[in-house]
N, C-alpha and C positions, 0 to 999 in steps of 0.2 A: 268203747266199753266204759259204763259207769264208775267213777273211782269205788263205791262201796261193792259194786260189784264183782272189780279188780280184786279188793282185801278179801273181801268173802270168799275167793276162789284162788289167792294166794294161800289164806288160812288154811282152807281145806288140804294145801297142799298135793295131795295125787299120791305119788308115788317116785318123786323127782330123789332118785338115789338113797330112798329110803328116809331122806329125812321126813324127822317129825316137825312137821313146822310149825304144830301148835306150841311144839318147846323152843324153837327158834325164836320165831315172834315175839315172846312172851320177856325175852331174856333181859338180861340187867346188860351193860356194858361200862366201861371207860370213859378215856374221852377228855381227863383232868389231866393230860399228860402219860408218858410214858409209864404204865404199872396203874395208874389208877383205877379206882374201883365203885363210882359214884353210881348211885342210884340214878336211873335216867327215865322213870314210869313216867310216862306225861301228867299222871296224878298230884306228882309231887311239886309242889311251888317251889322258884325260885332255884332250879336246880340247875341254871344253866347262865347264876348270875357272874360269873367267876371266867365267862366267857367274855371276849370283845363285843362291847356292844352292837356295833353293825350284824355280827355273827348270832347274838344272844336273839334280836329282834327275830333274824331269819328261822333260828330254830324253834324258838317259840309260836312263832305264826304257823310254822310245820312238823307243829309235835305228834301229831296224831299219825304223821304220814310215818316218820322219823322212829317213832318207839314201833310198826310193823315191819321195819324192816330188818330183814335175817341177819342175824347179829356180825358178821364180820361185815356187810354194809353198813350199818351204824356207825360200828366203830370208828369206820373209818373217812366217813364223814364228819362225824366229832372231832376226830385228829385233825383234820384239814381245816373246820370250824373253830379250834382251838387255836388255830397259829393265823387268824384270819389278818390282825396288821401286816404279816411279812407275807401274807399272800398276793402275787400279782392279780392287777385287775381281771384281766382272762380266765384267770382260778377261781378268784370270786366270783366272777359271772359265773363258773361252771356248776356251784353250789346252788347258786339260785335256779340256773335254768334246770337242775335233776328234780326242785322241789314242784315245779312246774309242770315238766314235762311226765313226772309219777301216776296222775290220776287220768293222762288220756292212754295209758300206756295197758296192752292187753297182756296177761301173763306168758304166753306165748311168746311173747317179743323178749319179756322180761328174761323167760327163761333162757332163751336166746343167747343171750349177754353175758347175763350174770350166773350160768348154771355151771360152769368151771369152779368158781369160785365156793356155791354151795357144795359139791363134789367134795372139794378139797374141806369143806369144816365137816362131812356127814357126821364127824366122830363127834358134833355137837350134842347130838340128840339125848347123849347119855350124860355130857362132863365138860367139864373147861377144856379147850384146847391148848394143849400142855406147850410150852415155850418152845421146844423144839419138834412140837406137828406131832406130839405122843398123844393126843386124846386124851389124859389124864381123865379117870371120871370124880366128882366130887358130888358123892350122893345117887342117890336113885333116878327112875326113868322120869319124875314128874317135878326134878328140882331143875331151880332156874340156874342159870348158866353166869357166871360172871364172867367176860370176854372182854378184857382192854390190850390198848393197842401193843403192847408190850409183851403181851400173848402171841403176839404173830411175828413168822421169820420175815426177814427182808425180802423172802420170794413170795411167800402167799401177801405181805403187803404189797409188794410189787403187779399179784396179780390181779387184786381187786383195783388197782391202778390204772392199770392195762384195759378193766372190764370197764369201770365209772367211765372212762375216755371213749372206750368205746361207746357207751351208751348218748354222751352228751354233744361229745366232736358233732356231728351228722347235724345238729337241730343250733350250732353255735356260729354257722357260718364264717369260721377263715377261710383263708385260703391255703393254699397246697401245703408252699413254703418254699424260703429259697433258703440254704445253709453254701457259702463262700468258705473255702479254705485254701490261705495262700501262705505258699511256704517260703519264706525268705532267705538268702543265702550262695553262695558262690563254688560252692562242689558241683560236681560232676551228676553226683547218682541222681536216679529217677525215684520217685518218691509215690508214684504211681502204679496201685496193684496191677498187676497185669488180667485179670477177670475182669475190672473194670471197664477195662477198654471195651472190650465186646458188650457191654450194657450202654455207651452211648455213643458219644464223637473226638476225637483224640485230634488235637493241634500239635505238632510239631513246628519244629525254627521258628518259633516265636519270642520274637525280638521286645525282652525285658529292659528298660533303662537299668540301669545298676545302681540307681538310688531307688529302694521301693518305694520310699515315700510318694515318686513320681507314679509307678506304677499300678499300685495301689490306686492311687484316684483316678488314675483310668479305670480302671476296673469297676469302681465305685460309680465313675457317672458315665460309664459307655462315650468317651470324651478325650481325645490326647489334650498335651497341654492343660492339664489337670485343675491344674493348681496353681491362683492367684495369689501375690502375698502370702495373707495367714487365711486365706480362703479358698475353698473348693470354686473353679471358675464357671462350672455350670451343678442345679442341682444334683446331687447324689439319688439312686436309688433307693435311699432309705428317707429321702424327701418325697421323691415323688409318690412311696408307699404311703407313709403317715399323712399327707395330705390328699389323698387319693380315702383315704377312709377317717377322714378328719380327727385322727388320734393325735393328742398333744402330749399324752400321757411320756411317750418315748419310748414303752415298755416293750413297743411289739417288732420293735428293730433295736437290735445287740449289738456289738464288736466290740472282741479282744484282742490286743496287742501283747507279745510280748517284746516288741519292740518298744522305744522312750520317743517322747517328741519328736527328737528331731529325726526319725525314722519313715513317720507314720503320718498319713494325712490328716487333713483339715477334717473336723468333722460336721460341715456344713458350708452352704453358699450364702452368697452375697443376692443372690437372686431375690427378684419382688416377690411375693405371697411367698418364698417357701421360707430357707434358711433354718437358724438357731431353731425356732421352736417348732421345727420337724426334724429335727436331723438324732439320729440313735442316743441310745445310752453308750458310753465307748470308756472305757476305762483300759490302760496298760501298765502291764506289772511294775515300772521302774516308779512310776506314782505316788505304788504300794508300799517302798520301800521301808517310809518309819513306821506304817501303821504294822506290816507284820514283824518290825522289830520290838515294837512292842508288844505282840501276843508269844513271839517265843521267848520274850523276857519273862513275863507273867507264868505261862505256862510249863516251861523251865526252871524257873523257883519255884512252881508249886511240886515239880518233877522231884528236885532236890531234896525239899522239906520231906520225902517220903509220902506226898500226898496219895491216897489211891485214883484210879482213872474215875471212881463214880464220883468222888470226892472232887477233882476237875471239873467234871463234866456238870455238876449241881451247884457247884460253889465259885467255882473261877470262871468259867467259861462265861456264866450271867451277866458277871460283871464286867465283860469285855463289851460294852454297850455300843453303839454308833457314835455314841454322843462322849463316850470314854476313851475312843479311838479317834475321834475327831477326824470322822469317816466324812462328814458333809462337806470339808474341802476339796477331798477327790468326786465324791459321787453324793450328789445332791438328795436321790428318793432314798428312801429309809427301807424300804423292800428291799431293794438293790444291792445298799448298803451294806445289811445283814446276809444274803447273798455270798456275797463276797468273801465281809470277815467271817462266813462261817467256813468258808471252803479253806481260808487261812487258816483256823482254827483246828481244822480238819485231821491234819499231816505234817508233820516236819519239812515232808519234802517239798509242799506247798510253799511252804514259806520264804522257799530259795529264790519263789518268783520266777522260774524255769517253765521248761516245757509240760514237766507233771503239773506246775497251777494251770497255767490256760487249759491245761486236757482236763484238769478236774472242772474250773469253773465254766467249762463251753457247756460240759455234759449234765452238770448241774443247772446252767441253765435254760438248758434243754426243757430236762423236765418242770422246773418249777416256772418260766414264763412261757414256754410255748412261741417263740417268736415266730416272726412271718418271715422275716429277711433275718440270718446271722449272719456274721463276719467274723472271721476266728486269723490270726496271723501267727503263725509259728515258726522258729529258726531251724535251717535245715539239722543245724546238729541233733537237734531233739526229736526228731519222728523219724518212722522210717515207713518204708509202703504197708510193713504189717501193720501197723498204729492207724495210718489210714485205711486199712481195711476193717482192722476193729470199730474205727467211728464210724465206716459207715453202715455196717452192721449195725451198730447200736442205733442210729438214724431210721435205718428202715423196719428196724423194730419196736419204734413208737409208734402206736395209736394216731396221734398228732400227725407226723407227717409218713410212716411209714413205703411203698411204693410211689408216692404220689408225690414229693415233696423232689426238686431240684438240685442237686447236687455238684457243686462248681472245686473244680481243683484247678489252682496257681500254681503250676512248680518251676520256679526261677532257677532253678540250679540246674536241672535238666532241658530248659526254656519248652517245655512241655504244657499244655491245660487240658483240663477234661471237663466236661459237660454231659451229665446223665440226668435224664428226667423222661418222665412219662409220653413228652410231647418230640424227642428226639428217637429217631430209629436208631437203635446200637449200629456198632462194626463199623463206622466212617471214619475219616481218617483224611485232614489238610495238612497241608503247607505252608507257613508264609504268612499268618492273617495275623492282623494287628489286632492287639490289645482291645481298642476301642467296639469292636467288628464283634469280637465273639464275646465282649460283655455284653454288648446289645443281643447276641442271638442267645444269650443264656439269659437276660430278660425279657424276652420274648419268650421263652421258654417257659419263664416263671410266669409269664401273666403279668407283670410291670409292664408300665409306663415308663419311655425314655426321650417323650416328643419334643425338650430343648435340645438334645444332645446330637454328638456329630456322629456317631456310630452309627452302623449301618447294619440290622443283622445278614448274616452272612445266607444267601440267598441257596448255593446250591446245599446247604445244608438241609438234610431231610426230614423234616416233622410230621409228626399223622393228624 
């Protein structure tokens, strides 16, 4: 369908839950930050100079498309438009590819997607949507709406999050995803929800080294004997991904430790074509240590001073920069970076550098990079099988990887693993298989490459 033909038959609107979408369309929005109120009429010049330039360019080349769209999509692409520096690549490509993909798109589809999302503002048609989903009205039936992002709860932002994903994931070509979690430590207990089991293939007697550092890079390159020197001795998994789709960026494979150096592997080979400039982003808490001593000093004095939380959050929090933390010696991208010390900045309990940071910063980076491979390492004390069943609930209910995405569990205290993914029949259940064996069948599973390594995937294991 024609793009004016699309708008002309958007405008009209129908009858899609009674909104008026001639008042929708029409409307002012946000977009200058949290509470903002900037006039955003594509008539008006220069209204979008206060944006990042990469961002500024993109919305300006699709203003036209950008001011008809129903105002909690606006919004909420301005919001995302506005923070575009600390946007990962993948996110930024997601912005462009909506501007794109807008004018071959038929209402029908549209409505599809995003008619949850108008459902929940219908109380538009009359009034601002009041901070807490009251509809507040401001003015009569033919006044324009001023809707910024700070108008909306964390759930209705959450669900036009949910919906933008859904509409872009499909046309952005990742893949599934593989998410690894391995839990380190010398107890007893299982760490392993029991529903789990019955969703994929459950390993028993699985013979852990008791240094994980070792085990760990088994894991990582489907490989015993792991680990050369200060080197992974064949590539990793997260090599063979990034150069398998020529990304240098590093963005699109993760790993967190909360374990220190001498814990935790190498995070890359020695191998020809692959190594360093494939190998993840990988940061671990003990790193962190002076950078979060200095945001709870900062933010502890300003505690003391009497400051208020908005007072923090505008005033002090700004000035805890990358470059004020002297973040670029742990972690070099500035995305990343920010990332990070923002989850620091988050919570007190973060900053202990425990089991709460790695659960905060995994799920945070969830959402905001979208990786293809994660790797997350946790101490048994800090989780327990509920914790893991929480994550992976929250897994399977992202957009991004939802039912389709890989799901690997380590549990060295129980000498237990599990492997749930799309491509495995549940209810199975081994003995005995080594480390290198069922990395391989759980990258095979994900769809990786492991063609230097010694692993074998595990044969009588069942896949559709």
């Amino acid at each position: 369908m024609r793009f004016s033909r699309w708008i002309s038959i958007l405008l009209m609107g129908a009858a899609l839950c009674a909104l008026d979408m001639a008042d929708v369309f029409a409307q002012r929005g946000g977009g200058r930050g949290r509470g903002g109120g900037a006039d955003l009429r594509p008539g008006q010049r220069g209204q979008y100079e206060d944006f990042p330039w990469e961002a500024r360019k993109l919305l300006e080349a699709n203003g036209q498309i950008l001011s008809q769209m129903p105002a909690p999509i606006r919004v909420y692409i301005l919001d995302q438009a506005k923070k575009w520096d600390d946007l990962f690549p993948v996110r930024q490509q997601q912005l462009e590819l909506f501007f794109r993909k807008i004018p071959n798109t038929a209402r029908p589809e549209f409505n599809a997607v995003f008619g949850d999302v108008l459902r929940e503002f219908q109380g538009l048609q009359g009034g601002a949507q009041g901070r807490r989903g009251q509809g507040a009205r401001r003015g009569g039936r033919g006044s324009r709406v001023n809707l910024a992002v700070g108008d909306l709860t964390p759930a209705q932002y959450a669900m036009i999050e949910r919906a933008f994903q859904s509409f872009v994931l499909p046309d952005q070509g990742l893949p599934k995803g593989l998410v690894i979690f391995a839990i380190t430590g010398s107890d007893s207990e299982s760490h392993i929800p029991a529903y789990l089991t019955h969703r994929g293939v459950l390993f028993d007697r699985v013979a852990y080294d008791n240094n994980p550092r070792d085990w760990m890079g088994a894991v990582q390159t489907a490989s015993p004997n792991a680990i050369k020197g200060k080197n992974l001795a064949a590539p990793s998994l997260f090599e063979y991904h990034n150069k398998a789709i020529e990304d240098k960026s590093h963005t699109r494979t993760l790993a967190f430790y909360q374990s220190g150096d001498k814990d935790i592997p190498p995070t890359a080979s020695k191998t020809k074509g692959y190594g360093d400039k494939y190998s993840p982003f990988a940061v671990n808490a003990p790193s962190l240590k002076k950078i979060a001593a200095i945001i709870e000093e900062e933010l502890g004095t300003a505690v003391k001073q009497g400051k208020s939380q908005r007072y923090i959050d505008r005033m002090v929090k700004p000035k805890l920069t990358p470059e004020a933390l002297k973040l670029k010696k742990v972690i070099k991208d500035e995305a990343f970076g920010r990332l990070v010390s923002g989850v620091l900045m988050d919570n007190e309990e973060s900053r202990k550098l425990g089991g709460a940071f790695i659960a905060q910063v995994t799920r945070t980076a969830m959402h905001a990079a979208l990786p293809d491979v994660l790797f997350v390492e946790i101490k048994a004390g800090d989780v327990s099988a509920d914790a893991i069943a929480k994550f992976h609930d929250t897994l399977s209910a992202m957009a991004r990887y939802g039912n389709g995405a890989t799901f690997a569990l380590f549990d060295q205290p129980s000498g237990q693993a599990l492997l749930v993914s799309p491509k495995i029949i549940g209810g199975q259940s081994f003995e005995g298989q080594s480390l290198e064996n069922i990395s391989a069948t759980m990258a095979k599973a994900a769809g990786l490459s492991t063609d230097a390594t010694h692993g074998t995937p595990i044969a009588s294991v069942k896949m559709r």
